[in-house]
PATIBA-425268 format. One line per field, with one value per residue (C-alpha): residue number from 1; y, z, x. Coordinates in steps of 0.2 Angstrom, whole numbers, always signed. Layout:
REM PATIBA-425268
pos <- (NUM  ...) $
py <- (Y  ...) $
pz <- (Z  ...) $
px <- (X  ...) $
//
This chain:
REM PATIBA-425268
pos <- (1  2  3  4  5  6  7  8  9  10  11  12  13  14  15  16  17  18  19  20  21  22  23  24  25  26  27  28  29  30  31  32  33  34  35  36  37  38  39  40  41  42  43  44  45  46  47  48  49  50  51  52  53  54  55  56  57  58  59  60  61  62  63  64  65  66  67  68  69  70  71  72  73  74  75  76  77  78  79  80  81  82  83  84  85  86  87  88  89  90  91  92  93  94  95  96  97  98  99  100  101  102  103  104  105  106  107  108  109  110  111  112  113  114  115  116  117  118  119  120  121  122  123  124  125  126  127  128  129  130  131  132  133  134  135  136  137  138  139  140  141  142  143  144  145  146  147  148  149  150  151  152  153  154  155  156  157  158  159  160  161  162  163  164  165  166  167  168  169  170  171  172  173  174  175  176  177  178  179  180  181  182  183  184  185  186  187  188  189  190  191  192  193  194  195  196  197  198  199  200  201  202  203  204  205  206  207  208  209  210  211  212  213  214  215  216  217  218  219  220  221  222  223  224  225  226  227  228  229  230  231  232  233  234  235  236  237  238  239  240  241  242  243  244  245  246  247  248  249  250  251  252  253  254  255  256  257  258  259  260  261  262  263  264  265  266  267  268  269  270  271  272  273  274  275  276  277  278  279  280  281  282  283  284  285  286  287  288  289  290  291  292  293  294  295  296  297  298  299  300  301  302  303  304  305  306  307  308  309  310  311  312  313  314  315  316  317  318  319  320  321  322  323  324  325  326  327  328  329  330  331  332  333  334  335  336  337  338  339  340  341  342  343  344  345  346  347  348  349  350  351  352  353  354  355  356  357  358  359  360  361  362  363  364  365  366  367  368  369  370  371  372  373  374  375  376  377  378  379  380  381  382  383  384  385  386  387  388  389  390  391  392  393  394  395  396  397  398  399  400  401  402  403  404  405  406  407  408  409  410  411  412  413  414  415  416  417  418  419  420  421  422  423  424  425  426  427  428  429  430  431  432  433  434  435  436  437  438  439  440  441  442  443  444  445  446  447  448  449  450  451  452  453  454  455  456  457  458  459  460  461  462  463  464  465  466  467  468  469  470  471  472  473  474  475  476  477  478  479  480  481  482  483  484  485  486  487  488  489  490  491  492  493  494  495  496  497  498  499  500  501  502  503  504  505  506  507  508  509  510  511  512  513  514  515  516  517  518  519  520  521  522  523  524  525  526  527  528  529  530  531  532  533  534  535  536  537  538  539  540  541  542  543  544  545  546  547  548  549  550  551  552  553  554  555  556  557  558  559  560  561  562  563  564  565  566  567  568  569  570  571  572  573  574  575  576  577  578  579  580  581  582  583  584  585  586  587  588  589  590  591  592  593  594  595  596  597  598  599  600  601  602  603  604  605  606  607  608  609  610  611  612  613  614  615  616  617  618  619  620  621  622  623  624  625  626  627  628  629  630  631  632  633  634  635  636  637  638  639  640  641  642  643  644  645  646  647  648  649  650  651  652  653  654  655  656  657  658  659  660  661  662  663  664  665  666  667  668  669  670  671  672  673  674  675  676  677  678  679  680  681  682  683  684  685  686  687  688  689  690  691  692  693  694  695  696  697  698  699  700  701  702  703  704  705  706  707  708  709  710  711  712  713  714  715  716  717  718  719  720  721  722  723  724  725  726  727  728  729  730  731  732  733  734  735  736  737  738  739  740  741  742) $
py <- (-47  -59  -67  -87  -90  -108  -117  -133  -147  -157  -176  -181  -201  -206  -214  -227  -245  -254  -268  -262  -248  -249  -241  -233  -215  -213  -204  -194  -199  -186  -172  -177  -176  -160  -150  -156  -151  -134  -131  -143  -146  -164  -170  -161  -171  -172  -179  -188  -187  -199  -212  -216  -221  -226  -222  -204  -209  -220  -205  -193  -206  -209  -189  -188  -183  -192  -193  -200  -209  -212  -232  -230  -246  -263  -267  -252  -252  -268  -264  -249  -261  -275  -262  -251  -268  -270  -287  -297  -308  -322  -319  -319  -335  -341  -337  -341  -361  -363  -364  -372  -387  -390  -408  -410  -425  -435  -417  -402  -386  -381  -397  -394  -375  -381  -396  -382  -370  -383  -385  -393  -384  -383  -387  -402  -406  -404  -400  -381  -365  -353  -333  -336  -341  -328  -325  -317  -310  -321  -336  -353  -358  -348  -347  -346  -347  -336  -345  -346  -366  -368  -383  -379  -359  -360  -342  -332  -335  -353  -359  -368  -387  -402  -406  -388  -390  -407  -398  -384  -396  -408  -396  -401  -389  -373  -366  -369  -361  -346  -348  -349  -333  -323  -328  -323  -305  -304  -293  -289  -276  -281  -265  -273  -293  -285  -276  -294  -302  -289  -289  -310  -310  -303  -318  -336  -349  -357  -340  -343  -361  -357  -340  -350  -364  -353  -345  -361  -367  -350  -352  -368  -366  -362  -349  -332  -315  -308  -323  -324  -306  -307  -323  -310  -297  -311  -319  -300  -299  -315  -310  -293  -304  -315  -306  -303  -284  -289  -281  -292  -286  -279  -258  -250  -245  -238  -249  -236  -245  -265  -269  -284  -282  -287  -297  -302  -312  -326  -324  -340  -339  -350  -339  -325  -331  -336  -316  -312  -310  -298  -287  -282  -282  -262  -253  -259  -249  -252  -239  -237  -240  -237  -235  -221  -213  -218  -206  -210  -208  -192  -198  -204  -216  -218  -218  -226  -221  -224  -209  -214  -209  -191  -193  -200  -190  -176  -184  -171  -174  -172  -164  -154  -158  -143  -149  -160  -167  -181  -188  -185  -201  -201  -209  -229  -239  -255  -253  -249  -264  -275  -268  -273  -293  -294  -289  -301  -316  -310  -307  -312  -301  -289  -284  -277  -263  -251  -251  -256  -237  -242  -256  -244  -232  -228  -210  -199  -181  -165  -163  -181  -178  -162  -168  -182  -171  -161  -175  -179  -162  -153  -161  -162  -145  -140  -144  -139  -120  -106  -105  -126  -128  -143  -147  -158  -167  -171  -185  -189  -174  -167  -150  -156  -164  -151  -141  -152  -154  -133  -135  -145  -138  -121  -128  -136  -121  -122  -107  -110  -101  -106  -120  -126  -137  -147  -149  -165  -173  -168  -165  -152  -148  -136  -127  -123  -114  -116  -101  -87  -79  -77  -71  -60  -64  -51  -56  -55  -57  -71  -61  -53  -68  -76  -61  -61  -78  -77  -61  -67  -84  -73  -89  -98  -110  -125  -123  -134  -124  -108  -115  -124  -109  -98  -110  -108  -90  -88  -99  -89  -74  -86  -86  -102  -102  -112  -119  -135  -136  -121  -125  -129  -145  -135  -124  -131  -133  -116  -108  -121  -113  -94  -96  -108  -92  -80  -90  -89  -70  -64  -48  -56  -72  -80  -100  -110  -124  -143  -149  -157  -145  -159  -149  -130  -115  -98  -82  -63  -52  -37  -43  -27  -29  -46  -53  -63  -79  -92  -104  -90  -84  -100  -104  -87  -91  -108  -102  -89  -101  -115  -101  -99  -115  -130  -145  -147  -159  -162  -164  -147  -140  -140  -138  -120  -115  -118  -108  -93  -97  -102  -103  -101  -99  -119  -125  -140  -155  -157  -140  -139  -153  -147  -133  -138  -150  -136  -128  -142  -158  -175  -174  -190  -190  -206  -193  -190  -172  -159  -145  -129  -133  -123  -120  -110  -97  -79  -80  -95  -89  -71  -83  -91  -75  -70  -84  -85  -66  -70  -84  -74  -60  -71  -82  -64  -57  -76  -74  -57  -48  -35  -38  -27  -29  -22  -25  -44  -47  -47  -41  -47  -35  -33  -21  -12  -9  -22  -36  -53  -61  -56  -67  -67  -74  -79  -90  -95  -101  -89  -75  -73  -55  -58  -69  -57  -44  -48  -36  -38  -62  -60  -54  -58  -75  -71  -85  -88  -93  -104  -115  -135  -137  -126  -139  -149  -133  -125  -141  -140  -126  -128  -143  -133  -117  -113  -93  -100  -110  -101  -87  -99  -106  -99  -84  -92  -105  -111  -112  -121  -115  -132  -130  -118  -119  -135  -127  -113  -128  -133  -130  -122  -115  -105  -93  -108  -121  -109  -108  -125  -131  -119  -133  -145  -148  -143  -142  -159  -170  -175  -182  -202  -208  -213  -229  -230  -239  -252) $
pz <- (-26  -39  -38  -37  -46  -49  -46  -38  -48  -36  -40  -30  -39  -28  -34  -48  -40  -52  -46  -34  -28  -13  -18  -34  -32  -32  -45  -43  -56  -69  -63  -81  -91  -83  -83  -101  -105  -98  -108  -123  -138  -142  -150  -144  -142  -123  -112  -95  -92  -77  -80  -62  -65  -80  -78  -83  -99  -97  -94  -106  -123  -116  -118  -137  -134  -138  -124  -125  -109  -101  -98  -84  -73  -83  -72  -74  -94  -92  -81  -95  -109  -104  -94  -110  -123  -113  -111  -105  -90  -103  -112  -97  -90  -105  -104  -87  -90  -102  -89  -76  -87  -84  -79  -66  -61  -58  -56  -63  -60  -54  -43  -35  -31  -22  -13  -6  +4  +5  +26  +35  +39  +59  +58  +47  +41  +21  +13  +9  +2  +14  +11  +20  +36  +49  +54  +71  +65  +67  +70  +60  +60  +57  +71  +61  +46  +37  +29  +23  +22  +8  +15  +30  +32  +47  +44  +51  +59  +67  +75  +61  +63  +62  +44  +40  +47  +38  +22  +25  +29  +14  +2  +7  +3  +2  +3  -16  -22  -14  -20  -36  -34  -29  -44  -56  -51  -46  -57  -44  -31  -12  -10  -23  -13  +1  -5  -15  +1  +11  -3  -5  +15  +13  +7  +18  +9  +3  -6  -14  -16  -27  -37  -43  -49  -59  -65  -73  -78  -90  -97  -103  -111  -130  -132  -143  -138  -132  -121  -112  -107  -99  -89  -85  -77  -68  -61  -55  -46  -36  -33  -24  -14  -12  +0  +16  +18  +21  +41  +49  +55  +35  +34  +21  +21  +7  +11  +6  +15  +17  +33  +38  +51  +66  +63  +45  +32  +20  +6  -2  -19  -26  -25  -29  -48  -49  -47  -59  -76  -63  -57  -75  -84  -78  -95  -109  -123  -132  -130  -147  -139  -152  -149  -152  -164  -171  -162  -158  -170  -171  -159  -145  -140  -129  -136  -128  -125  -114  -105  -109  -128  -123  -120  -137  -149  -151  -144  -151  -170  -177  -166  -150  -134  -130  -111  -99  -86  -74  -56  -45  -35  -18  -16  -11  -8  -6  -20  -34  -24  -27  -46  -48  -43  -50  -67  -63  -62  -76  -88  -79  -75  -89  -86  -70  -75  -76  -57  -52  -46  -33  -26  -21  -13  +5  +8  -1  +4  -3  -12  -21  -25  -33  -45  -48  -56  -65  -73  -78  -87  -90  -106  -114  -108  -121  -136  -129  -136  -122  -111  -114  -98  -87  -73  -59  -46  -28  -18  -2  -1  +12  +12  +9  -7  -12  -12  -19  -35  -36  -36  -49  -62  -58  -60  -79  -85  -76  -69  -58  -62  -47  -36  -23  -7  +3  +19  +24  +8  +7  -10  -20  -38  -50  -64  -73  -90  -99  -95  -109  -102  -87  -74  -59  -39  -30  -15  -3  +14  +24  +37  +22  +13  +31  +35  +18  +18  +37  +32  +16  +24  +39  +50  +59  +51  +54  +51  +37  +28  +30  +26  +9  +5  +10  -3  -16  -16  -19  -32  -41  -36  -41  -26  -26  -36  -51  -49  -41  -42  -34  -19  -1  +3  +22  +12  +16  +33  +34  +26  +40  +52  +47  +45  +63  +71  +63  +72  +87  +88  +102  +93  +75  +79  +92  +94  +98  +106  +100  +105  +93  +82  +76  +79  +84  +73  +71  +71  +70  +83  +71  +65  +60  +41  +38  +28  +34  +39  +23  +29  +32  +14  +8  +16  +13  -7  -6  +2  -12  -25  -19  -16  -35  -41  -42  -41  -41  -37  -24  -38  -47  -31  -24  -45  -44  -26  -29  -46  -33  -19  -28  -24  -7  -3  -8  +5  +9  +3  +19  +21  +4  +11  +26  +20  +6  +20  +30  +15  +6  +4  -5  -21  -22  -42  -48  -51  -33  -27  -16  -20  -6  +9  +10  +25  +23  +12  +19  +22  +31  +43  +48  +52  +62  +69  +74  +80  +94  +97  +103  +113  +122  +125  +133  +146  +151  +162  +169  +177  +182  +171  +156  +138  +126  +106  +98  +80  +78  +98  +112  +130  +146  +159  +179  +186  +191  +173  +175  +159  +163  +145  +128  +116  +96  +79  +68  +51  +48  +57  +70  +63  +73  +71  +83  +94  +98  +104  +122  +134  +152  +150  +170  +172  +157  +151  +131  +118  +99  +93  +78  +66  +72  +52  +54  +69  +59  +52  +70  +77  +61  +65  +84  +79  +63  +70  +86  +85  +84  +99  +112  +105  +112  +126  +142  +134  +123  +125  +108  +109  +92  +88  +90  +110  +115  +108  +118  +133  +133  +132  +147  +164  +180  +174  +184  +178  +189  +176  +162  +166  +168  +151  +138  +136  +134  +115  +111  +93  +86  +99  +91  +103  +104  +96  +106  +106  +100  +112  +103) $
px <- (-344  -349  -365  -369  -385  -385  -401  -400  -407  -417  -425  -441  -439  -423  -409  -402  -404  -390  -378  -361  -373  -363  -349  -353  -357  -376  -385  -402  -413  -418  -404  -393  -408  -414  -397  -395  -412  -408  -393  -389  -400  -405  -391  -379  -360  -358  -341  -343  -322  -321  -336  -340  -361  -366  -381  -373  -372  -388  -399  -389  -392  -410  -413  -407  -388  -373  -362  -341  -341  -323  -319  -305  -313  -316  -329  -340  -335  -341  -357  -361  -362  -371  -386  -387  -389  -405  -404  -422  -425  -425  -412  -399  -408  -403  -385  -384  -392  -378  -366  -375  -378  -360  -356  -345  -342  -357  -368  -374  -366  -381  -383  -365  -370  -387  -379  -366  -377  -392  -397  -412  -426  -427  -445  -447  -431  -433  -417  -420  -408  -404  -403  -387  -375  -372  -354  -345  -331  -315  -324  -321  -338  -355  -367  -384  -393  -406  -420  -438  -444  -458  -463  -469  -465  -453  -443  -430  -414  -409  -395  -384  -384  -372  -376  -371  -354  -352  -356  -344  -329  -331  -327  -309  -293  -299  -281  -278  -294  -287  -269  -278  -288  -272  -261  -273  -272  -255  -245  -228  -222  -223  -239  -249  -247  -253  -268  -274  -271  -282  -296  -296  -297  -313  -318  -325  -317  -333  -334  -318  -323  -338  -330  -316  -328  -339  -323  -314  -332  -333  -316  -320  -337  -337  -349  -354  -346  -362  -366  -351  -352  -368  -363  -345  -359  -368  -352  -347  -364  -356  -341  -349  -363  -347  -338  -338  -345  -364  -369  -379  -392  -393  -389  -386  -368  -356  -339  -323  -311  -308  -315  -327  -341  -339  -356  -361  -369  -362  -375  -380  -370  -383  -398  -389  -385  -404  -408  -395  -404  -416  -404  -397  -411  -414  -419  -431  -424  -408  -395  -382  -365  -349  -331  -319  -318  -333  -347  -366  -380  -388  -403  -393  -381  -365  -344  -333  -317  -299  -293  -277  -280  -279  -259  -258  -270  -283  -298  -307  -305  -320  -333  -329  -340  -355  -353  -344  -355  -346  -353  -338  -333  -326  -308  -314  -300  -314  -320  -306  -295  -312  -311  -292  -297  -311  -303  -290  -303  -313  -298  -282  -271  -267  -283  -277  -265  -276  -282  -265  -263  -276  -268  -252  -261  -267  -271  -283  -280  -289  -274  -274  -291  -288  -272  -283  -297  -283  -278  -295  -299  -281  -278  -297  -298  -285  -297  -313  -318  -318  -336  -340  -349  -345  -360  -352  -362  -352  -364  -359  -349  -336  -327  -310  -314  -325  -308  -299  -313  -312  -293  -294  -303  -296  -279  -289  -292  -313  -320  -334  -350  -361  -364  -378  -375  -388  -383  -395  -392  -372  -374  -366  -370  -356  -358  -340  -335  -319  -310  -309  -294  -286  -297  -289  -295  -306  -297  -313  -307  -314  -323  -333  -337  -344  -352  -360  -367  -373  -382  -392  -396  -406  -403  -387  -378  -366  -349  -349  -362  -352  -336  -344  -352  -337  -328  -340  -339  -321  -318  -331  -321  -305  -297  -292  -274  -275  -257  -258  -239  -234  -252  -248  -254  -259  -269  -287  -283  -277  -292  -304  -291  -295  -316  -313  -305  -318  -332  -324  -321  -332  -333  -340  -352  -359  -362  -376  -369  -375  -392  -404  -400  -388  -374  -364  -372  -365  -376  -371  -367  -370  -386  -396  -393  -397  -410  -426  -424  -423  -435  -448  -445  -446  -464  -471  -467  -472  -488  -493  -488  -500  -513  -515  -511  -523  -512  -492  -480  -465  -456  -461  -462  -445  -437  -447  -442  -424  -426  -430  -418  -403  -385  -380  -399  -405  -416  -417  -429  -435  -439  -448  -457  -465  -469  -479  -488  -492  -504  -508  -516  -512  -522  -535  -530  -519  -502  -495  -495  -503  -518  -521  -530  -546  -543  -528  -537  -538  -555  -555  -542  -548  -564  -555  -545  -563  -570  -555  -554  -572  -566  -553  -561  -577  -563  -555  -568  -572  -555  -559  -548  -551  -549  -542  -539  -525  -518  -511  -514  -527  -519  -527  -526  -528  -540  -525  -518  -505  -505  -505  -509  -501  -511  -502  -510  -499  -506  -490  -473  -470  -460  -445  -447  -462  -453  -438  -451  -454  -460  -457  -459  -455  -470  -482  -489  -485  -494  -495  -508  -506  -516  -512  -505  -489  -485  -473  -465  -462  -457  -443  -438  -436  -423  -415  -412  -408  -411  -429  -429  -420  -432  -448  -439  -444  -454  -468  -480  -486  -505  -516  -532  -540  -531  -538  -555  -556  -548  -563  -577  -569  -583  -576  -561  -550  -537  -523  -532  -531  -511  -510  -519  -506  -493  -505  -504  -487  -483  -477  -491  -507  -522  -524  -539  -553  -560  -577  -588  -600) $
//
């Protein structure tokens, strides 16, 4: 069976902040830069085939390669250029005055947008600019307003007021600004009406109002080409804060269909052009950009190009691509029908034809999605040389497109070389090559794949866990047909179907039903060849490398534990996280990041192994009953023989090996002693891994050092009190602080 040895590239620095984050596909910062570090010289020529981020292509040109960056959407084509000229604060301010200066009529353009949203201030009545107006769904009217007065620092939300109804209902016909709005987008075909109407009902007409008005203002103003483009990215800031998709309270949602809140904020279309020339301004640097065919320099820079040329020419005429590297977007009907009007406005309505694809559509199967990545590799694929790697990132990531991406690309001519999936982050990184020859399918049965994942993993796992991993391996074993035209659509379900059935065979697995475990997990009944659990792997390593070295970040941290578990073994962040907490310490130095506790050195630990042998065997004969030492645990026994107490060490998490071995816990009080620092990791692994904690339930009680240290200081005890006290500190509760008496 082929092995999947792909290291998870993890980021410790979040996420790109960059304008329409909402429904752009988010991007880990550094994960480009790293995986082209990795694998490509500086230089190197490198192809992002569906151009879904541009920070893609951003991070790529900021590393020394050239990168060909598909322009399939005008508004992120748009979005790439105007980030990667760099522009400064001032420089957009400067662009942006130039059309509020503006007269119209006996006013400013600038006046007219403040006189729109201006209201009084509940507390001294100054004329102020709100944040916004809060909208019920529905409703004709808004109910409140958002604001901060910096007169007299009255803030939050207030009841709207008579003068903000006035002001709402003198901007007169608002029917024709829509009318407007629609005709410069319409392009035919009764699908395509309906989708603009569903889109421009997403706006309040005050919305409307004030987008057509910056609109017609641009298209009269006479001004230089690279001028007018940043006013076109500050105007597509507004017409995102336009709409009608803000929650109230604010939450971060990522909209993929076209559906208001039930509650929601108008955003005050005012303040949001002022924050315009901050919200574009994102890189310092300039970044080359150049059109196809002619390539970036040879220090990095970004091409150009439209996908469509592929059907027409050799893309590839005078350089072929090392790699492919593309952030692979989920189907978003909000946003791609958002990208088709607001071409339209921007451009008019030729502009719209390329999205027009998205205003006919309605459902985004596996199988959709996997046709659509064919079409994005199939014919590049045909002028690339045999083993050109292609590295795909799937953020918010579901099963059935992660199919459908594998369909894909095997259909393309891509054979997948590894791939790793974190769960918590539903993230899924690939690595492909461009197939050599026809490769020929292992056929692993299902049962073995399963049984194969469950094994190495050591732990129960959720059934989208198996089923992505069981996915994985067989496209590595390609047994996922490469002939999307002869593929049952029913094939994904069928396969959930088959690993569905597995799990349910009595015979095969068992499950843990749903608890705080966040859902079902499937274990072995056969489990006498399985391997340790991951997460005790992962904190032994973790442990010894902290133990020799002197300082490490997260960051660097998690990049070499994934290294050593790869594949189908990636733990996850969170994981990597408490782990390092339980060993380590945030360093007081200015970099962020963690040396080795001192008190988790041998030494110190057998000290304390010691120290609280001494305890215990002192407190047995105060309860009348003998003490007797054996290797890893102290036994407190009757005068008759009989054992009462089975006290445990364990320095680290509890192992479950230790856990599964109960003798007689009907009739013995059995305890673990454990160091009050592992209490985050246990308490994670109570609510991760349910083998674990219906191992504790019922048979352990979980007993820190510093707990029963304080229990033995305590006076009159009785062997009733000593019961009583063992739960006392459980893992995850610290002791309130005392009040210091002055």
């Amino acid at each position: 069976m082929s092995q999947n040895c792909f290291a998870y590239l993890p980021s410790a620095r979040g996420l790109y902040q960059l304008p329409l984050d909402r429904f752009i596909p988010p991007l880990p910062r550094s994960i480009v830069q790293s995986w082209l570090n990795r694998n490509i010289s500086p230089g190197g020529l490198i192809l992002d085939p569906l151009g879904s981020n541009p920070f893609t292509a951003i991070e790529a040109a900021q590393s020394g390669h050239r990168i060909m960056f598909a322009r399939n959407n005008p508004i992120l084509w748009m979005l790439m250029e105007v980030i990667a000229s760099a522009p400064s604060q001032s420089e957009m301010r400067s662009a942006v005055n130039k059309l509020l200066i503006i007269r119209r009529g006996n006013q400013s353009l600038e006046d007219h947008l403040k006189s729109i949203y201006a209201t009084p201030c509940s507390s001294c009545g100054q004329m102020i600019q709100p944040i916004g107006f809060i909208w019920e769904k529905g409703s004709q009217l808004p109910s409140s307003r958002i604001y901060t007065c910096s007169y007299c620092g009255d803030e939050g939300e207030r009841d709207i007021s008579e003068y903000d109804i006035n002001n709402l209902n003198q901007l007169g016909r608002l029917g024709l600004h829509r009318t407007r709005a629609f005709q410069r987008v319409f392009i035919g075909g009764t699908y395509e009406q309906k989708s603009i109407e569903t889109a421009l009902d997403c706006y309040l007409p005050r919305a409307i109002y004030t987008v057509m008005l910056l609109i017609n203002s641009l298209d009269g103003l006479l001004i230089e080409k690279k001028e007018k483009r940043l006013i076109q990215a500050a105007l597509l800031l507004i017409f995102d804060d336009a709409n009608s998709l803000w929650h109230w309270p604010e939450q971060h949602h990522r909209h993929l269909i076209l559906n208001m809140p039930s509650r929601f904020l108008e955003k005050n279309l005012w303040t949001s052009l002022e924050c315009c020339p901050e919200r574009l301004s994102i890189i310092e640097k300039q970044i080359a950009i150049s059109y196809w065919p002619k390539l970036p320099p040879a220090d990095g820079g970004i091409c150009l190009y439209q996908r469509k040329l592929v059907d027409q020419q050799p893309l590839f005429v005078q350089e072929k691509p090392a790699a492919l590297i593309s952030l692979i977007p989920r189907p978003n009907q909000a946003f791609w029908t958002f990208s088709a009007l607001w071409s339209g406005w921007l451009w008019g309505r030729k502009s719209v034809l390329p999205m027009r694809g998205a205003l006919s559509r309605r459902r985004y199967d596996w199988y959709w999605f996997a046709q659509a990545i064919f079409a994005a590799l199939n014919k590049i694929s045909a002028g690339l040389d045999p083993g050109t790697p292609l590295f795909t990132l799937l953020p918010h990531s579901s099963s059935n497109n992660y199919f459908g991406l594998l369909a894909g690309a095997a259909g393309a001519g891509f054979h997948l070389n590894g791939a790793a999936y974190r769960e918590q982050e539903e993230s899924i990184q690939c690595e492909f090559i461009k197939s050599i020859e026809e490769l020929h399918s292992s056929d692993s049965p299902m049962q073995q794949l399963v049984n194969k994942f469950l094994s190495s993993l050591g732990e129960p796992a959720s059934f989208t866990k198996i089923l992505v991993n069981c996915l994985s391996q067989l496209s590595i074993e390609n047994g996922i047909p490469s002939d999307l035209g002869k593929m049952d659509e029913g094939l994904f379900r069928q396969m959930q179907e088959s690993i569905t059935t597995l799990l349910h065979d009595e015979n095969f697995t068992h499950s843990y039903p749903a608890s705080f475990t966040g859902g079902s997990r499937w274990w072995l009944i056969d489990n006498r060849n399985v391997s340790q659990p991951l997460t005790e792997r992962i904190e032994e390593r973790i442990h010894e490398k902290l133990a020799v070295e002197e300082y490490c970040t997260l960051e660097e941290m998690d990049r070499w534990i994934c290294e050593q578990f790869c594949g189908d073994q990636t733990p996850e962040h969170a994981l990597v996280r408490i782990c390092i907490e339980a060993y380590s310490l945030l360093s007081p130095n200015q970099k962020v990041g963690f040396r080795f506790r001192k008190e988790e050195d041998q030494h110190a630990r057998l000290e304390d192994i010691k120290e609280l042998t001494d305890i215990l065997c002192r407190c047995g004969p105060l309860f009348d009953l003998k003490t007797q030492i054996e290797p890893h645990q102290i036994l407190w026994i009757e005068k008759g023989g009989r054992i009462i107490f089975r006290y445990c060490f364990s320095l680290c998490s509890p192992k479950i090996e230790l856990l599964q071995n109960i003798v007689h816990p009907e009739e013995i009080i059995q305890v673990v002693l454990f160091p009050a620092s592992k209490s985050r990791l246990i308490d994670y692994r109570i609510h991760h891994d349910p083998r674990f904690a219906s191992s504790i339930e019922g048979n352990w009680h979980l007993l820190k050092f510093r707990h029963i240290r304080w229990m033995a200081k305590r006076e009159n005890l009785s062997l009733e009190i000593w019961k009583e006290m063992l739960d006392g500190d459980p893992p995850m509760w610290d002791p309130p602080q005392q009040i210091q008496m002055l």
